[in-house]
C-alpha positions as CSV (number, residue, x, y, z in Angstrom):
1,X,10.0,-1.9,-69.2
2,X,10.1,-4.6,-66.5
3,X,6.9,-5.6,-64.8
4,X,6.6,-7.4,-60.8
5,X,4.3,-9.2,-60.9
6,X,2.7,-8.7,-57.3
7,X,0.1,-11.3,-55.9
8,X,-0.1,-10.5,-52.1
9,X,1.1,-8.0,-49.7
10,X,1.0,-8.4,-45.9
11,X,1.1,-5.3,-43.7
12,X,2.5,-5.1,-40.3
13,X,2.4,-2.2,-38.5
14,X,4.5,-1.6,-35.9
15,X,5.5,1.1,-33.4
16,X,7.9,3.3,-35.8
17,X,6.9,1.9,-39.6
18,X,4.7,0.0,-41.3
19,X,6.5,-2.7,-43.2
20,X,5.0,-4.4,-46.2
21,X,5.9,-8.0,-47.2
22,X,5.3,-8.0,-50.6
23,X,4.4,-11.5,-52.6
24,X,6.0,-11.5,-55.9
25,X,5.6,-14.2,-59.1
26,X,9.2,-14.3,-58.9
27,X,10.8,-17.9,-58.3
28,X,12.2,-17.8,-54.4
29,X,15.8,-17.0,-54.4
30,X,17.7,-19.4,-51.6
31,X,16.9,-22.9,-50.6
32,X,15.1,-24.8,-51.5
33,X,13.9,-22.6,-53.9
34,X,10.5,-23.6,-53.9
35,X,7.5,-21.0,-54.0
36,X,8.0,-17.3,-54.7
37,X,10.3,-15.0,-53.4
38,X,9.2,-12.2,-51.2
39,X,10.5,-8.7,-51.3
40,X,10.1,-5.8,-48.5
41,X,9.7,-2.1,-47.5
42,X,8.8,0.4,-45.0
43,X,6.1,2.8,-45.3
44,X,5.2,6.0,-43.0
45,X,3.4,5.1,-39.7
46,X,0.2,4.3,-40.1
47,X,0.2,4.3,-43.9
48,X,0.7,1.0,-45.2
49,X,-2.9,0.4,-45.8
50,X,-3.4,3.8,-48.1
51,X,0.1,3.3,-49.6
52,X,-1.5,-0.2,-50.9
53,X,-4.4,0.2,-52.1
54,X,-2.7,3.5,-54.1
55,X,0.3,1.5,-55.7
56,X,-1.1,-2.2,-55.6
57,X,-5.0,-1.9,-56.6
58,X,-6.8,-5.0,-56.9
59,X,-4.0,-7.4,-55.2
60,X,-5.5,-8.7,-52.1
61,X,-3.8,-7.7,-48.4
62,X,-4.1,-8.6,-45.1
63,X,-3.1,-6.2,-42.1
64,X,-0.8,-7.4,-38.8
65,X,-0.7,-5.5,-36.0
66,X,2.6,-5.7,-34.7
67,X,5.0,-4.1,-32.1
């Protein structure tokens, strides 16, 4: 089974969904390929928070309030 190895996730909420911005220990993916890549996702309104701390315990996240 593959494993993501997840070390941040930033939340920004926003007037429809929440969208996280999640850190991964994966190499980054386009030039200049330094640093780790990023991946993304939306999330009910309003729900990011909860839907982190359930599926990413432990891995540190900070909250942006958006438009």
């Amino acid at each position: 089974m593959f494993q993501l190895n997840v070390t941040e996730v930033v939340i920004i909420k926003t007037t429809s969904t929440d969208l996280l911005r999640i850190r991964t220990g994966l190499p980054q993916a386009v030039w200049p390929y330094k640093g780790e890549a990023w991946i993304g996702m939306e999330v009910a309104k309003g729900k990011g928070e909860e839907y982190t701390k359930q599926n990413f315990p432990g891995v540190p996240f900070t909250i942006i309030e958006g438009e």
